[in-house]
C-alpha positions in Angstrom: -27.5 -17.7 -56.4 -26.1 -15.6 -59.2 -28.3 -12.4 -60.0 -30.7 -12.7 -63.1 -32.7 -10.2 -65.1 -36.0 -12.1 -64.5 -38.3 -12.8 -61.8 -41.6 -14.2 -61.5 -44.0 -13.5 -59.1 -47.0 -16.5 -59.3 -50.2 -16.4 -56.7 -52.3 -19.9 -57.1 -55.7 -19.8 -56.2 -59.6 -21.3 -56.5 -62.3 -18.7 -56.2 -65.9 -19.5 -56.5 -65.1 -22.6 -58.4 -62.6 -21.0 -60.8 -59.0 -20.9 -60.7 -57.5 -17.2 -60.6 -55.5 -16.1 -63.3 -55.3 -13.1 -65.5 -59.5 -13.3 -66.6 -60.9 -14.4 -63.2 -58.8 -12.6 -60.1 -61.0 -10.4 -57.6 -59.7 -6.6 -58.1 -58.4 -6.3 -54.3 -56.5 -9.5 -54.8 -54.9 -8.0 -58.1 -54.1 -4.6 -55.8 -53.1 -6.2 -53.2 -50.4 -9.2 -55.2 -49.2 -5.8 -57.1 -48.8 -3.7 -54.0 -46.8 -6.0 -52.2 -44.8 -7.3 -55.6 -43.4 -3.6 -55.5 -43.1 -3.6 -51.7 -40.8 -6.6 -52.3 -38.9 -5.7 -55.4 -37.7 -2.1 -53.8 -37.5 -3.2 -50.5 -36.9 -0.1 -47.7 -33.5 0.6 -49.2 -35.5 1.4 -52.3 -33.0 -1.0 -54.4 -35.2 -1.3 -57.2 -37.2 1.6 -58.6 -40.7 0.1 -59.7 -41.1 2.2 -61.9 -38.0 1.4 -63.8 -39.2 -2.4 -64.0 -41.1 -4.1 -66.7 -44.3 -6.2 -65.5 -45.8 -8.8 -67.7 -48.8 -10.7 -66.8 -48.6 -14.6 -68.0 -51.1 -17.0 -68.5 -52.2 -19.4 -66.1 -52.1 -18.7 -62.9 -51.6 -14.7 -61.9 -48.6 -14.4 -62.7 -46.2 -10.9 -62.6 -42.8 -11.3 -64.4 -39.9 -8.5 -63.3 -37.9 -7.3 -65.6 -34.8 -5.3 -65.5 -33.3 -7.2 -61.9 -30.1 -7.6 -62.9 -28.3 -5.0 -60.9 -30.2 -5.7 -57.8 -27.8 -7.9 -55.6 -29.6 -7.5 -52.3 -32.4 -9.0 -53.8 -31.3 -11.6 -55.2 -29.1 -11.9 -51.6 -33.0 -12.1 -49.9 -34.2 -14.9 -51.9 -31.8 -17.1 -51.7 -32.1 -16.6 -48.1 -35.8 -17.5 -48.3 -34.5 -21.1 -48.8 -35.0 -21.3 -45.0 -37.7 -20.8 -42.6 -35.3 -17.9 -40.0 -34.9 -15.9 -43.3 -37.0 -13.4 -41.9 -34.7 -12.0 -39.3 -32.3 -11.5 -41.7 -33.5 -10.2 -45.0 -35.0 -6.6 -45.7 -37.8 -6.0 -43.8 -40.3 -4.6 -46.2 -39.6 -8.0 -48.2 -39.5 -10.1 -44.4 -43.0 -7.7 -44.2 -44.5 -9.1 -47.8 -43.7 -12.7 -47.0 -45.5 -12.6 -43.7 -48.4 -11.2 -45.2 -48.6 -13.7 -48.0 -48.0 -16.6 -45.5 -51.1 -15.2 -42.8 -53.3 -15.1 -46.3 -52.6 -18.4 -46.9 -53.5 -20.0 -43.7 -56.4 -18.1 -44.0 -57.1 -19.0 -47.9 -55.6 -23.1 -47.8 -56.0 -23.1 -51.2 -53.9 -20.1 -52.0 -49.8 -20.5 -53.3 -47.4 -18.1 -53.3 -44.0 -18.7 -55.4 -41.2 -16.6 -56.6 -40.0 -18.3 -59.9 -37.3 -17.9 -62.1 -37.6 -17.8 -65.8 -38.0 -21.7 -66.0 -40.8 -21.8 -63.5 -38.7 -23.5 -61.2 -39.8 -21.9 -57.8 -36.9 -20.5 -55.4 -39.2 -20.6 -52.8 -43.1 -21.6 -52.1 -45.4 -19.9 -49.4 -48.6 -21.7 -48.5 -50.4 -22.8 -45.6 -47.7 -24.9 -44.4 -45.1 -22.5 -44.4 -43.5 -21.8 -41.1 -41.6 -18.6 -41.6 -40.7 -17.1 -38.5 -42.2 -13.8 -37.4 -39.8 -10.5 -37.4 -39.6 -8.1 -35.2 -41.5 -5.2 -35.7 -38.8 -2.1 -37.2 -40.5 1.2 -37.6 -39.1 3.8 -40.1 -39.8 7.2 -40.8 -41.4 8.3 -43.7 -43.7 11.2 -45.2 -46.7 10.8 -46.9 -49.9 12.3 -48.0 -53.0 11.2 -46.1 -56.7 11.4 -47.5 -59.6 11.9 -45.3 -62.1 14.1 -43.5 -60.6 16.4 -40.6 -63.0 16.3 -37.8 -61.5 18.4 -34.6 -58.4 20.7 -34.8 -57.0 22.6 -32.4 -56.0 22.3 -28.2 -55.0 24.3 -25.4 -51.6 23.1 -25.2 -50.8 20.6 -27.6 -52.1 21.1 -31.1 -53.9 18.4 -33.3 -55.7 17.3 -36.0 -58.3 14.8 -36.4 -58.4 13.1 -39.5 -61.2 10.6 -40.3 -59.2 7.8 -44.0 -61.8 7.2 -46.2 -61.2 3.5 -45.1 -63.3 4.8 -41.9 -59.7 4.9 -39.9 -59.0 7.7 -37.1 -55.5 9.5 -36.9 -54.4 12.1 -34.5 -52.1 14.3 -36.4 -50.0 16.7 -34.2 -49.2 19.7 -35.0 -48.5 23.1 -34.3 -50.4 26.4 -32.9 -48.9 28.5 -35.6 -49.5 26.4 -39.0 -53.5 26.2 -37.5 -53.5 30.0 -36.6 -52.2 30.7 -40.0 -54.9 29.0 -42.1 -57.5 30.9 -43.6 -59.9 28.2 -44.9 -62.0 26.3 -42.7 -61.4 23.1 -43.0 -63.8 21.4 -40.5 -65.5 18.8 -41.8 -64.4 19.3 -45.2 -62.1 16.9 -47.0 -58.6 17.2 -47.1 -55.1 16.3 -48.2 -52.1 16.6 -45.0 -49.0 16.1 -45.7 -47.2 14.4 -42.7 -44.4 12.8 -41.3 -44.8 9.5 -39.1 -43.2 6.5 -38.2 -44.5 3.6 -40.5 -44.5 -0.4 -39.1 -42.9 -2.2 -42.1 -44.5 -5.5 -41.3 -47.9 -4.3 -40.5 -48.4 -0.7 -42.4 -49.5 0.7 -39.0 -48.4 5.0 -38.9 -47.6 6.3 -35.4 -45.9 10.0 -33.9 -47.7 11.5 -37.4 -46.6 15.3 -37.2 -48.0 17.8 -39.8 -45.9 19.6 -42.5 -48.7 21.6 -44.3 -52.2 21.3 -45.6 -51.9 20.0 -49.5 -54.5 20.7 -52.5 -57.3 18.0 -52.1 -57.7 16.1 -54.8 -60.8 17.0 -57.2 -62.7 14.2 -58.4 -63.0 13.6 -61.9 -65.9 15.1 -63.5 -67.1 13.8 -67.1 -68.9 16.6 -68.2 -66.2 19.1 -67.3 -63.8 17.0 -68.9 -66.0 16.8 -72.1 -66.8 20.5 -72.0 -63.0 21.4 -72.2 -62.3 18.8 -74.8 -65.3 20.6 -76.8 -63.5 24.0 -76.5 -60.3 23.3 -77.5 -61.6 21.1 -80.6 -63.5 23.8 -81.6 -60.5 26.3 -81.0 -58.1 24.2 -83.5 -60.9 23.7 -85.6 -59.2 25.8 -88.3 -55.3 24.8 -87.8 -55.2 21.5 -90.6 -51.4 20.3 -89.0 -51.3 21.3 -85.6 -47.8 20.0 -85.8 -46.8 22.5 -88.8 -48.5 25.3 -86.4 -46.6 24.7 -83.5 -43.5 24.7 -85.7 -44.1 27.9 -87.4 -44.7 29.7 -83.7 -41.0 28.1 -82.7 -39.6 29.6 -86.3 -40.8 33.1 -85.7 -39.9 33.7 -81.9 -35.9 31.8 -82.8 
């Protein structure tokens, strides 16, 4: 297959009686079809930068179109492979990873599609219920990551830990060391927090194992309206006599050149 600029990623469904498409798709589905659309289109060599592709939503069913895929020879390499059902021992394994989740949803969801189109809707492979893709092996890799939760227990006699409690409910034993404990001066029991850690991360099922501490990060505030409003307040009534805030900020730059 010669590499193209476009790539369509289609799920079909029926929920509740109607069929899912860009007005009617539950909001987890919609996280979940876009999470794993990036998953697949970076892959763990991080080929494609997401951030550098386009999305567009069609009509009909849901529907994301990738833009900008030119370049990226491995993955067009991966779906051509996906032409047959041992593909998943040799492809990347974040994108082996993504097409083993879509084909467990679909056995669980008989209704549900999964196609990878080009630009003429002709599909260059199709994952449903009857797929029979062949399970990878599990390939850990290491990565870092900033993990949101509730720390619970910290400390130990020999081996230092920390206890952290996801906001998904999840427990994860953190190690770490006696120093970067000793050395904190906030309490942090019981009290939200942001760790940054290193672990080893299952490709296929997400799963985070030997997770080491680097440091404790910032926590994340949440957003307050009022605050937010209060500031905006201020600083409109601060510029309340400038008439071109553009010619202001110019005459500032002239007069420290």
């Amino acid at each position: 297959m010669e590499p193209a600029d476009h790539l369509r990623f289609a799920i079909h469904d029926r929920i509740n009686g109607v069929d899912v498409g860009p007005r009617h798709v539950p909001l987890s589905l919609l996280g979940e079809f876009q999470k794993d659309v990036s998953d697949f289109l970076q892959g763990s060599s991080r080929e494609v930068n997401p951030a550098e592709v386009l999305v567009s939503i069609d009509e009909g069913s849901l529907v994301l179109m990738a833009t900008g895929l030119l370049a990226a020879t491995k993955l067009w390499s991966d779906v051509t492979m996906l032409a047959e059902s041992n593909a998943l021992g040799v492809i990347d394994p974040m994108r082996a990873a993504v097409v083993e989740r879509w084909q467990t949803n679909a056995r669980s969801n008989p209704g549900r599609v999964y196609r990878l189109e080009d630009m003429a809707k002709h599909a260059f492979t199709t994952i449903d219920a009857r797929s029979d893709f062949k399970q990878s092996a599990d390939v850990w890799v290491l990565v870092e990551k900033y993990l949101d939760g509730k720390i619970v227990d910290w400390g130990g006699k020999t081996k230092a830990s920390v206890h952290l409690v996801l906001d998904s409910g999840k427990s994860l034993v953190v190690a770490a060391t006696q120093q970067l404990l000793a050395q904190e001066r906030e309490n942090r029991l019981y009290r939200p927090a942001l760790l940054h850690v290193t672990a080893e991360e299952n490709l296929r099922t997400g799963e985070l194992r030997n997770l080491n501490l680097r440091s404790f990060g910032m926590h994340r505030p949440t957003y307050d309206e009022s605050e937010f409003r209060q500031m905006v307040q201020k600083g409109t009534a601060a510029w309340a006599d400038v008439l071109d805030s553009t010619q202001w900020v110019e005459s500032v730059r002239d007069d420290k050149a």
